[in-house]
N, C-alpha and C positions, 0 to 999 in steps of 0.2 A: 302510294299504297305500299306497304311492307308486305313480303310473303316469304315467310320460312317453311321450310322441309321440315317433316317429324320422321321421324326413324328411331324405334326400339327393336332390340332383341327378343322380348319379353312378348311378342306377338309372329306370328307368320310372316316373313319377309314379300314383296310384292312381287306376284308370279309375272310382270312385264315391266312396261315404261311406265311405271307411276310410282308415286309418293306414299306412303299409309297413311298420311294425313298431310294438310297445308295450314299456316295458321295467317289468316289474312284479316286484316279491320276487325278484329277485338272476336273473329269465330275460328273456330275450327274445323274444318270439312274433312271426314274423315273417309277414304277409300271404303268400298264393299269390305267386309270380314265375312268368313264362312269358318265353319267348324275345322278348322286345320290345328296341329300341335305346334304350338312355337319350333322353331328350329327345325324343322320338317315339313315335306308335303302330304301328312299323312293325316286323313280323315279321322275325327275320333268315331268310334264304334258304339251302335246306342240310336238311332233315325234322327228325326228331326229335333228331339227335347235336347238330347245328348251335344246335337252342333248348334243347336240354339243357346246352351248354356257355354257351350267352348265360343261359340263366337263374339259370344257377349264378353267374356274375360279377355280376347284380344282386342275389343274394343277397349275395357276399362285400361288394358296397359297403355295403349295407342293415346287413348286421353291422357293416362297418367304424366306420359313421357312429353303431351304438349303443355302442361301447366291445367290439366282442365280434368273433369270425372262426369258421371253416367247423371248426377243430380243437376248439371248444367247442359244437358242435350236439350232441344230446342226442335229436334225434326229429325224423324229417322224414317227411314224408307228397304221394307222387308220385300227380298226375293222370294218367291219359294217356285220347285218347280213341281209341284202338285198343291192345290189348294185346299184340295182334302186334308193335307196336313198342318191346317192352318189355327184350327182349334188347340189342338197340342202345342205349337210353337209359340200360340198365345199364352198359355199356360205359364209357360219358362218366360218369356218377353215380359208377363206383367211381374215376374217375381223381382226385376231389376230395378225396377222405377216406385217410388211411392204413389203419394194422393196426389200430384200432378204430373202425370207421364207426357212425355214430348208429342206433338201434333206427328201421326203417322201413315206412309202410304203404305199397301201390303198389294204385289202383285204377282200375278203367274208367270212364270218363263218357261219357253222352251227345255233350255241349258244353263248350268253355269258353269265355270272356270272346274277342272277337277273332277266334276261330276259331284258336283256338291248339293245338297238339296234345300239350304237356305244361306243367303248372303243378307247381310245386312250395314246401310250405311249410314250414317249420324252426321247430324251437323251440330255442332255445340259453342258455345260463347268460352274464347279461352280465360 
């Protein structure tokens, strides 16, 4: 079994001991993302559409930099820590994907990393 590191600039760097992505047997498992600004630990401004739409763009770079993009996700699995806001975050989630959007789980947390109020992480075919 092959397994490479992925690591771009072009996304939030990993707030611990992890990878932003791994690419193993023909997929991609890509770490949580949450609304962060590349290059910074700084939340973008705007609630949950605002970091749902930022966290989506550090996913597309995070695939970019594995060989792979948002049309090859396969499974993606949404944090949020209010569920109330899950309409809205739906809203911006479906504007990414077409008429086949990947199989997805969506659930409530406590916390996340940051105080962030949605993460979200992909698995995709590199």
């Amino acid at each position: 079994m092959s397994r490479e590191a992925v690591h771009t600039d072009q996304a939030p760097a990993a707030v611990g001991p992890y990878s932003q992505a791994i690419i193993a047997n023909g997929f991609v498992y890509a770490a949580g993302q949450g609304g962060l600004i590349p290059g910074t630990k700084t939340i973008v401004e705007g609630g949950v559409q605002a970091q749902t739409r930022q966290t989506f763009e550090n996913i597309k770079a995070i695939l970019a930099a594995a060989g792979s993009s948002l049309d090859k996700v396969v499974k993606t699995t949404v944090y949020l820590t209010d569920m109330n806001d899950f309409a809205a975050m739906n809203e911006v989630y479906g504007s990414f994907f077409g008429d086949t959007p990947p199989a997805r789980t969506t659930v409530q947390v406590a916390k996340l990393p940051l105080n962030l109020i949605v993460e979200i992480e992909v698995i995709a075919l590199a």
